[in-house]
N, C-alpha and C positions, 0 to 999 in steps of 0.2 A: 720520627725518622730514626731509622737505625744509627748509634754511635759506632765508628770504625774504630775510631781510639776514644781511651777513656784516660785520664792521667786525674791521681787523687794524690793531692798534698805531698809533690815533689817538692823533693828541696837537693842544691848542690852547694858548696862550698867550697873554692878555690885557696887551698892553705899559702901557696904566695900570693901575699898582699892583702889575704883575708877579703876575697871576692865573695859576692854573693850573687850567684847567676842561677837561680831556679830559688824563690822564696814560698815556699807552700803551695803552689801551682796546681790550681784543678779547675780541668775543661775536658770536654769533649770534642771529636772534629764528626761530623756527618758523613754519612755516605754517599758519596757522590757529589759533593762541595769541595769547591779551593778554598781553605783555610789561609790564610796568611796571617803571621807573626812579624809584627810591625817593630819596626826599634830601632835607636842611634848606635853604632859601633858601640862594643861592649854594655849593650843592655840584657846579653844573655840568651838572644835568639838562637843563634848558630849551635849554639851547648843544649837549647834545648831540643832543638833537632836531631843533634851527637847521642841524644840521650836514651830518643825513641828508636832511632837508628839500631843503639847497644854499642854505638865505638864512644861512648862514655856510662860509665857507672856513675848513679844519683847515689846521697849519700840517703836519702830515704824517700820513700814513696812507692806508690804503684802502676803500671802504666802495661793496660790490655790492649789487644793489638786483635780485632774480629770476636771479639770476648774471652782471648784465651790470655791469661795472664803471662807478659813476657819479662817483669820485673817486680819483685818487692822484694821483703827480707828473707827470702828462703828461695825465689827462681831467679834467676839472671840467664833468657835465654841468649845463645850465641847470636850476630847478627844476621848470618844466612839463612836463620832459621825462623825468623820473626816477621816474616812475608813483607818485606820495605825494600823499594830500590832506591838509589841515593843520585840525584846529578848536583854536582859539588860545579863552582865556576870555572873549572880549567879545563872543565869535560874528557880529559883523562885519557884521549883516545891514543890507540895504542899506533903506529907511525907508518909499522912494515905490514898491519893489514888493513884490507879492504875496508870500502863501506859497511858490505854484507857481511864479512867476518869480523868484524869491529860488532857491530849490532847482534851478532850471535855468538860472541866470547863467551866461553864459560858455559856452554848450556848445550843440550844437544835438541834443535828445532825442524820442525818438515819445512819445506819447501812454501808447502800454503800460508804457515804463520808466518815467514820472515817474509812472501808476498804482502801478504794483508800488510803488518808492520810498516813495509817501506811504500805503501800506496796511501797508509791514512796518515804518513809521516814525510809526504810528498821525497822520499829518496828513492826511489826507483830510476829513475836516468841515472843516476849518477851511483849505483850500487856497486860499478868496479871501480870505481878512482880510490883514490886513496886521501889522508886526510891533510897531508902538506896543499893537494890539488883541488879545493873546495873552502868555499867561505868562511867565516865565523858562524853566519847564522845557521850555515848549514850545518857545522860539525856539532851548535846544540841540538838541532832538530837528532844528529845521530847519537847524541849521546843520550837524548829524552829516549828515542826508538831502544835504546839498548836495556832502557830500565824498562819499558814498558811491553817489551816481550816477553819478559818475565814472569806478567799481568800480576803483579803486585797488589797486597792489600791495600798499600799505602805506595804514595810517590812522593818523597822529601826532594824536593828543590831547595837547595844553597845560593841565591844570590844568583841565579843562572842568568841573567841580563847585566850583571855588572860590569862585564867585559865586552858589551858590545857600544859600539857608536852610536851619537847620540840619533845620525840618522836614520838608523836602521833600527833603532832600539822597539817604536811604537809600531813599526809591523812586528819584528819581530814578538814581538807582546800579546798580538792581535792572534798570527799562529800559533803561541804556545798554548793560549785558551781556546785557541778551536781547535785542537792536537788533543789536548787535554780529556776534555769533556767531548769527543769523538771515541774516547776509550770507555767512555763513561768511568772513569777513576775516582777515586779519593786521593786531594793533592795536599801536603802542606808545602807554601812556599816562604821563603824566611827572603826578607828584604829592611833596608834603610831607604827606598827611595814610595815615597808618597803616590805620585802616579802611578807605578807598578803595580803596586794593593788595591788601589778604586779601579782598576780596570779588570784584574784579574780573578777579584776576591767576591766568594759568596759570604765571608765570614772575613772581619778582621779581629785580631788581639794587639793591640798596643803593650809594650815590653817594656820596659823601665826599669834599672838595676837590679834584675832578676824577679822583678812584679808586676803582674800581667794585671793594668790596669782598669782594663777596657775591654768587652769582648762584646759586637755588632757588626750588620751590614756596613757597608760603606757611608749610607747615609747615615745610619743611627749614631753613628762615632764622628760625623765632620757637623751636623745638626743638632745630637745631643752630648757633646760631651760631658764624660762624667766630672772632672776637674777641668784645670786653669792649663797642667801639662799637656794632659790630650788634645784640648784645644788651640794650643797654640802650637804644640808637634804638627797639628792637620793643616796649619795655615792661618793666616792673620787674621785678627782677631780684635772688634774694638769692643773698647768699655763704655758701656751708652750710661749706664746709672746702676750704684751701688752690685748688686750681682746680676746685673744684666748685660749681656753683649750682645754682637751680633758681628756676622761674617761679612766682608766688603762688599760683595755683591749682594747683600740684603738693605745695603743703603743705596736708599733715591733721593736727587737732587732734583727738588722739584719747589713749584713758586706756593704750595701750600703745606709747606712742608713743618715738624713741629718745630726744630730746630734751626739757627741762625748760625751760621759758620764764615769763615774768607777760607779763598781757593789757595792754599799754600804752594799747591805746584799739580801739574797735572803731566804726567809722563805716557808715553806711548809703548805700550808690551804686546804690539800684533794684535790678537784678539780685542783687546780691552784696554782701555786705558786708565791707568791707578791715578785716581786722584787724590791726594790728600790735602783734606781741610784742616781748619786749627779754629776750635770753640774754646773758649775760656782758656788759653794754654794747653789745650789738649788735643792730638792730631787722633784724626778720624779718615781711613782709608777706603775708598770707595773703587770702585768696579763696572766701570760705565765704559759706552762706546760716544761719549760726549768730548768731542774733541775742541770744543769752542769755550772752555772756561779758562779764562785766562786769570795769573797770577794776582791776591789782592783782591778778584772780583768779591763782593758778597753774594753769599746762598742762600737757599733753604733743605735743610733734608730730613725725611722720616725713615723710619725703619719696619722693613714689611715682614722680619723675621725676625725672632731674639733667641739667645741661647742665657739659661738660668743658671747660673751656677752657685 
């Protein structure tokens, strides 16, 4: 599959405070995949996006954009030139115009494209309001329509969920990847939150003080990870024996089980109830809809999954 972007051995360095946010960084993202770049606040995600973007200069590397070289030590293309549109989280929109002239800022478009645009970006009822008169979810769906009119080689998304509510957050989630891949696009989206990546993502990179550690599907990164960070950045994680673990919901409590445990507590999270056990001094968390083990009880459990590390 064709590579959209290519990046070889980036590197950035931030001289206050002697930051390191791009450490020799080489990947590619697909065409026609949402990439997501995984990370906790300052691991360097957001600068790497600045990067590809062009509103940040790396201090060495090279980074092609459809095979044409838009950075190393001799080109630094401008950013309007490097076929990327950018939705950043405050979605930008401008106050005294429309929906439709908000989505056609800057560009001069026929009538057909900014239809098409607001029918597969569902704003069409609402193309004359304006943006104080319209929801949050809607104003990203207008602010996603304003880049992807442009039909961009690449679509960098910033964080574009982190201003919305928690209730609205998983639809809104749901229409940005059917938005998305209705354009048939190439997306990078840069996030800290865990669900947003596995639901959105063909591809993740886990990010870590400017070191991209990890680069997999959703399963290959929460089933194999490569270290002890990435595994435990995806979610809990027990230690069954010397480099063996495994994920909570790969532990069963069952009467032939190889292991002998007491039910330390068993808690209620909707779906699932987390229990945890305690073997030898060591708690062991599970992932069950067993709502009958009460405190103290003895167990048994085996483990139908393991991660090596």
């Amino acid at each position: 599959m064709k590579s959209i972007v290519t990046i070889r051995h980036l590197k950035k360095r931030f001289c206050k405070g002697n930051v390191c946010v791009a450490n020799d960084i080489n990947l590619d993202i697909r065409e026609g995949e949402i990439f997501t770049v995984l990370g906790k606040s300052g691991s360097g995600k957001t600068t790497f996006l600045r990067m590809i973007a062009g509103l940040e200069k790396p201090d060495f590397g090279e980074i092609c954009i459809d095979d044409a070289i838009v950075f190393n030590e001799k080109i630094d293309v401008v950013p309007n030139a490097r076929g990327v549109a950018v939705v950043f989280q405050n979605y930008a929109l401008l106050p005294h115009l429309s929906i439709a002239s908000n989505i056609t800022f800057g560009g001069n478009f026929s009538a057909e494209t900014l239809q098409d645009v607001l029918e597969k970006t569902n704003l069409l009822d609402i193309k004359t309001k304006y943006p104080h008169e319209i929801s949050g979810g809607q104003q990203q769906r207008v602010a996603l329509a304003r880049a992807l009119i442009h039909k961009p080689k690449i679509l960098l998304l910033d964080e574009p969920l982190s201003n919305i509510d928690t209730e609205l957050r998983s639809l809104l989630r749901e229409e940005l990847k059917t938005m998305i891949k209705s354009f048939g696009i190439t997306a990078l989206f840069i996030t800290h939150d865990k669900e947003d990546a596995f639901y959105l993502s063909d591809r993740i990179a886990i990010m870590q003080g400017g070191d991209v550690l990890q680069i997999g599907t959703p399963k290959e990164i929460y089933y194999q990870p490569k270290n002890l960070y990435c595994a435990n950045f995806l979610g809990k994680i027990n230690h069954i024996d010397t480099i063996i673990y495994a994920r909570p919901e790969n532990i069963v409590i069952c009467e032939d089980g190889e292991y002998e445990a007491h039910v330390k507590s068993n808690l209620f999270y909707g779906a699932y109830y987390e229990t945890i056990l305690e073997r030898n001094g060591q708690d062991f968390y599970v992932h069950s809809t067993n709502e009958a083990l009460q405190e103290g009880k003895k167990v048994r459990f085996m483990v139908n999954h393991t991660i090596v590390l």
